[in-house]
C-alpha positions in Angstrom: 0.0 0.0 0.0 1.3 3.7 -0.7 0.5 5.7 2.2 1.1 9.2 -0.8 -1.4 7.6 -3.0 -3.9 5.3 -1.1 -4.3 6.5 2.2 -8.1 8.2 2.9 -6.1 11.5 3.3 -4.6 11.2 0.1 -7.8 10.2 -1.6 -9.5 13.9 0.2 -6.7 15.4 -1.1 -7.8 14.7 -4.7 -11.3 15.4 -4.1 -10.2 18.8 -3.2 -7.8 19.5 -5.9 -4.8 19.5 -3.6 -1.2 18.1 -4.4 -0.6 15.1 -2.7 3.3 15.2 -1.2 5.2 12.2 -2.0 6.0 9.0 0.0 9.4 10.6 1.2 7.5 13.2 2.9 5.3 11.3 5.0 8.4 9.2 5.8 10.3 12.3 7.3 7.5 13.4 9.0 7.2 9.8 10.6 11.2 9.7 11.6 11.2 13.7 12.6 8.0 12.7 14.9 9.8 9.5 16.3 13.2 11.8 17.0 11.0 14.4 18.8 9.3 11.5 21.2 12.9 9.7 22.0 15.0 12.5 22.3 15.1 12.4 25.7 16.6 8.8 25.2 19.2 9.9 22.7 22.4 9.7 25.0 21.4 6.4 26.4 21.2 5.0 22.8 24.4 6.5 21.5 25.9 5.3 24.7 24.7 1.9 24.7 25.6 1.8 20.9 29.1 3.0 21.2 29.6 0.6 24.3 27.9 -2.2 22.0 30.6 -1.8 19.3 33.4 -1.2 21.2 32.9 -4.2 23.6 31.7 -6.6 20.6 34.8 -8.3 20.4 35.0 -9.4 23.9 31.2 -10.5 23.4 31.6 -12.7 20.6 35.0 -14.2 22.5 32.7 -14.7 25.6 30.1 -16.4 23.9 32.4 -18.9 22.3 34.0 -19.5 25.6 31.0 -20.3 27.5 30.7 -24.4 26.4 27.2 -24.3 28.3 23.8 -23.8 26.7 21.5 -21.1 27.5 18.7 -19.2 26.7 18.1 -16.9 24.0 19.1 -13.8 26.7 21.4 -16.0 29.0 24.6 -15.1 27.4 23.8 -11.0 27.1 22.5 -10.9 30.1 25.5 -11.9 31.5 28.1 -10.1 29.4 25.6 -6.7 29.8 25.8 -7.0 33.7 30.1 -7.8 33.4 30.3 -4.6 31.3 28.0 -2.9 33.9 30.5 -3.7 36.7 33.8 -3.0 34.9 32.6 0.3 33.6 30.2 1.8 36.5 32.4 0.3 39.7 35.6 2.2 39.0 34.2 5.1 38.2 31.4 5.2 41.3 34.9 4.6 43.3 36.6 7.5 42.2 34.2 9.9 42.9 33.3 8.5 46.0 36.8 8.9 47.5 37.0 12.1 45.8 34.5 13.6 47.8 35.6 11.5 50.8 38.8 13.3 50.0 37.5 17.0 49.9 35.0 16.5 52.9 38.1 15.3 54.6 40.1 18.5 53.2 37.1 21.0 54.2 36.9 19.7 57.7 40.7 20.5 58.2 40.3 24.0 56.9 37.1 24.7 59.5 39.2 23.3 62.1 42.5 25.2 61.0 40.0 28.6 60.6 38.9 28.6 64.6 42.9 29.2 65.9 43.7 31.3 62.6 45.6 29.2 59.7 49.3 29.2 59.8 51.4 30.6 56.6 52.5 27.4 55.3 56.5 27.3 55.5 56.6 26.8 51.6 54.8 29.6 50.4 57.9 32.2 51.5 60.0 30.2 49.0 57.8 30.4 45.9 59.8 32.1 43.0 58.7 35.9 42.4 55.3 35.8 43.8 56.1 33.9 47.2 56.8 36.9 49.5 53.6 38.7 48.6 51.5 35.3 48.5 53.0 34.6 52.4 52.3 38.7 52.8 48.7 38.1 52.1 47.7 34.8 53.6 48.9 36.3 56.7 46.2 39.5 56.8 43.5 37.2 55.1 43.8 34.0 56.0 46.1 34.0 59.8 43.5 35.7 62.0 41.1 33.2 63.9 37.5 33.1 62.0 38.3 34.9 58.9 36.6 32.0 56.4 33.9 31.7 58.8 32.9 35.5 58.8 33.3 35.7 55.0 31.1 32.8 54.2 28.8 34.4 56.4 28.9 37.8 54.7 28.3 36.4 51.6 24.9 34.7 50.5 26.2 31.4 50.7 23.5 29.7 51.2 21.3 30.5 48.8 24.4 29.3 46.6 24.9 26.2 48.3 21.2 25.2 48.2 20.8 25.7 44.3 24.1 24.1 43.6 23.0 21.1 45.9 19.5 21.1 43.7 21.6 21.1 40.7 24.0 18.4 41.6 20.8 16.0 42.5 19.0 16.9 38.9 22.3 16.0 37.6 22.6 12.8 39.2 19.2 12.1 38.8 19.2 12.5 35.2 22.3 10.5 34.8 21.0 7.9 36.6 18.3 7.9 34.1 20.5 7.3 31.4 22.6 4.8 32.3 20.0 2.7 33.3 18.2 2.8 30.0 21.5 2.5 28.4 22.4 -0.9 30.1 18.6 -2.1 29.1 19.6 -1.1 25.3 23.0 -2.3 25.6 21.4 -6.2 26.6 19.2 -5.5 23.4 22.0 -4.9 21.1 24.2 -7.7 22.5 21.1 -10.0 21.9 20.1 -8.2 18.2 23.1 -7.0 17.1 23.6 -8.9 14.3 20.3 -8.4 12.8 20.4 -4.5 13.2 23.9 -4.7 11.6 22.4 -6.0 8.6 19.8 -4.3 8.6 21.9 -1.0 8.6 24.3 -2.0 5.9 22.0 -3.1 3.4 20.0 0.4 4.4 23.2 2.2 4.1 24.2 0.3 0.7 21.2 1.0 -1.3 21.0 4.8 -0.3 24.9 5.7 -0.8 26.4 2.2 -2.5 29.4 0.4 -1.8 31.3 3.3 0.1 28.7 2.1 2.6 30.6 -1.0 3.9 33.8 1.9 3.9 32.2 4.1 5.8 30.8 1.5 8.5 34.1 -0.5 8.8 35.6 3.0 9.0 32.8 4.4 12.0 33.5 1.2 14.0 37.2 1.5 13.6 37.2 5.0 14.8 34.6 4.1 17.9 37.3 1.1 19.6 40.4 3.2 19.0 38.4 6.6 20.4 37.6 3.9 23.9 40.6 1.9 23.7 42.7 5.6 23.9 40.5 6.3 26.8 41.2 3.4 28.9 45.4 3.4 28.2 45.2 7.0 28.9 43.1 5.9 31.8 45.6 3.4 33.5 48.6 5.4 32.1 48.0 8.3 34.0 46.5 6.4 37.2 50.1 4.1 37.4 52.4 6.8 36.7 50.9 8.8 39.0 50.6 6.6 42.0 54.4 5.7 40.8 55.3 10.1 41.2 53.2 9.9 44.2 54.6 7.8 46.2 58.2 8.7 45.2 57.3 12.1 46.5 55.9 11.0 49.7 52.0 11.9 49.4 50.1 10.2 51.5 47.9 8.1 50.4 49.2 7.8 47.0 47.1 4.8 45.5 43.8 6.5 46.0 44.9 9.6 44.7 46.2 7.6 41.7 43.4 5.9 41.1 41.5 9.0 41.6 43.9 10.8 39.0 43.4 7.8 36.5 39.4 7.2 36.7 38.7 11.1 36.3 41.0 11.4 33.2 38.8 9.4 31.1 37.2 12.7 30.7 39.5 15.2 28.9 40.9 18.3 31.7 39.4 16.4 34.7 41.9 14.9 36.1 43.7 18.0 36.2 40.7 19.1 39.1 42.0 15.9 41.1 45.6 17.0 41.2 44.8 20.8 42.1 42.8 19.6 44.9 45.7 16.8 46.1 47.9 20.2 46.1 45.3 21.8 48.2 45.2 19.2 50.4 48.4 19.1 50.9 48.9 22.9 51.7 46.5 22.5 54.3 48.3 20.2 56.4 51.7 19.6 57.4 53.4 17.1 54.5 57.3 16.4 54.1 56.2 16.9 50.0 55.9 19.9 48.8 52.1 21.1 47.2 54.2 22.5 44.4 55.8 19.8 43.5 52.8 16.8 43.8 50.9 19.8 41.6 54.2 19.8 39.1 54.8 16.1 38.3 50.5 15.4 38.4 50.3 17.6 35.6 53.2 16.3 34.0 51.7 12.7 34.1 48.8 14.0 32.3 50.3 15.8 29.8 51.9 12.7 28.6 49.1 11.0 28.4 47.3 13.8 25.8 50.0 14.5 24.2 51.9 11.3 23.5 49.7 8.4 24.7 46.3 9.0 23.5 47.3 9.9 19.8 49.9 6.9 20.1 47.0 4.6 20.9 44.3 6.5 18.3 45.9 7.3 15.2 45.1 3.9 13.7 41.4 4.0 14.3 41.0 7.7 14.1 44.1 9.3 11.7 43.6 12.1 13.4 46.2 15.0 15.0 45.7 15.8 18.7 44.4 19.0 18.2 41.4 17.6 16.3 41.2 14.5 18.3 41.2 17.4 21.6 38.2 19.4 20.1 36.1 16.1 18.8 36.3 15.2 22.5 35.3 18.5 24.4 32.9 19.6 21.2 31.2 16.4 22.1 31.4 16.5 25.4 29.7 19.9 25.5 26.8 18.4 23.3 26.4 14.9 24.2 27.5 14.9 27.9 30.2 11.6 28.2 29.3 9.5 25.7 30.5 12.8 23.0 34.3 12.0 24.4 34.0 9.3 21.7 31.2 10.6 19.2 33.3 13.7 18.7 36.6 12.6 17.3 34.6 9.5 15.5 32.5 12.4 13.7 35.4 14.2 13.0 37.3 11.0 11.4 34.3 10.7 9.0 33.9 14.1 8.1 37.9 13.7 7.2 36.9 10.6 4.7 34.3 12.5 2.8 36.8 15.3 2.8 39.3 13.2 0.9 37.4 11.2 -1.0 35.4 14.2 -2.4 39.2 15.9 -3.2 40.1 12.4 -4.9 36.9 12.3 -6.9 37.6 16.0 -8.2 41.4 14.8 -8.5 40.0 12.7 -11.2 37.9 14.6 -12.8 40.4 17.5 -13.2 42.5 14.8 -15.0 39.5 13.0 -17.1 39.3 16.3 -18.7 42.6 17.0 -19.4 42.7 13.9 -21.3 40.0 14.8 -23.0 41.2 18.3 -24.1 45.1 17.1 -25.0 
């Protein structure tokens, strides 16, 4: 049946002399309609998508390892609720001690603020701007009560109440997601295949054989974007812990692991090692803030600079600048699960590029042919 030519509305139409619109139109009002109801659902289908093809390697090695039978929904059920684990535990832990870490850090500075607190003995020593730092802790910051009466001056709490409101929205809405997201990602694990196929032959008769291309080229892109994630991941929590400990902070391994978890996100981690400085201004250490603040960021440097595009440029072919603003330009848009859409968009959008400058390549030199 033709829903342009013999649907009832289409037949009115004709009664009435009107131009009926043509099957494409109904179907883009369909998909545009469908987009609009699910959008709220967006992120947790790219996530569960991009976790689907990433992961699918493991899946189909798990599945042939398991010798017993089982349902239809035994095997993805399992590997869904493995991948749950590996990917939600780590990261629940790091921002647990994290805040475990700054409650601990603000209850030192409360109790430092009743007797006045100190000038820390390493601030004097700071090149060029040490003796007017230590100048001006000790009018602000050395007199007994000074943080309390400036929080009180200022309408904190008003501040702190929105900002708690807006911290529990976010974690409520997050929580939405990646619960939908693990339902979808037992879906794809258990219809994978079919929706495979049923993309590529979708894909091949609307653009032709670059189709396969493009799709061998997507997924590519997708497992080196997460594989450079997790390297950077456990590069920049060992070499840490490893700087850590050689410099004496305390409690080096959470701080590492800390340090590691949050630099799956781009900049992040960089909030863990300002705070371990913090920290360790605040109390009395034998290592210097300066210097745990010094070799943190020099950990994750490396890993931008020289271990992620290591790790990427197969899948992705792309420099770190690009491979920096995929990441944060999807980040902005798509929350977490941009860190990967981002440089994987900008990998395709490099493919069209060059194969539209080939295609022209050609026919610049088809027609001198034809001229000579």
């Amino acid at each position: 049946m033709d829903i342009a030519t013999d649907s009832p509305t289409a037949g009115l139409m004709k009664t009435m002399g009107m131009k009926v619109p043509p099957g494409w139109f109904y179907a883009a009002v369909i998909i545009v309609l469908s987009v609009w109801i699910l959008h709220s659902f967006l992120e947790a289908v790219i996530a569960a998508c991009v976790t689907a093809v990433a992961s699918w390697p493991l899946y189909r090695r798990f599945v042939a390892s398991v010798p017993w039978r089982m349902g239809r929904s035994g095997k993805p059920l399992i590997f869904t609720l493995l991948i749950t684990v590996f990917v939600l535990a780590p990261m629940m832990f790091a921002f647990a001690a994290l805040l475990a870490e700054a409650n601990a850090l603000l209850l030192q500075i409360a109790a430092a603020d009743k007797s006045g607190i100190a000038v820390p003995p390493w601030l004097d020593h700071v090149p060029l701007v040490g003796r007017w730092l230590a100048s001006r802790w000790q009018v602000q910051l050395a007199h007994p009560g000074f943080l309390m009466t400036w929080t009180q001056r200022a309408d904190d709490a008003g501040a702190l109440l929105g900002w708690a409101q807006s911290l529990g929205q976010f974690m409520i809405r997050h929580a939405f997601i990646v619960g939908f997201a693990i339902l979808l990602l037992f879906f794809l694990y258990q219809e994978g295949e079919c929706v495979v196929r049923g993309l590529r032959r979708m894909l091949r008769h609307r653009i032709g054989d670059l189709a396969d291309t493009y799709m061998a080229l997507a997924t590519r892109a997708v497992r080196a974007s997460v594989n450079s994630m997790l390297i950077v991941a456990l590069f920049d929590g060992f070499a840490s812990g490893v700087v850590y400990a050689i410099a004496g902070v305390p409690h080096a391994a959470v701080w590492a692991a800390i340090t590691g978890l949050l630099s799956l996100v781009p900049f992040l981690a960089y909030a863990a090692v300002v705070a371990l400085a913090l920290q360790l201004a605040m109390t009395v250490t034998a290592t210097p803030p300066l210097l745990a603040l010094g070799l943190g960021c020099l950990v994750l440097l490396l890993g931008d600079k020289i271990v992620r595009p290591v790790v990427a440029r197969d899948g992705l072919r792309l420099s770190f600048v690009w491979v920096l603003m995929g990441c944060l330009g999807g980040f902005e848009v798509l929350g977490l699960v941009g860190l990967v859409i981002g440089p994987v968009v900008l990998t395709l959008v490099r493919e069209l590029w060059e194969q539209r400058a080939h295609d022209l390549a050609l026919a610049d030199v088809r027609d001198d042919v034809r001229v000579g």
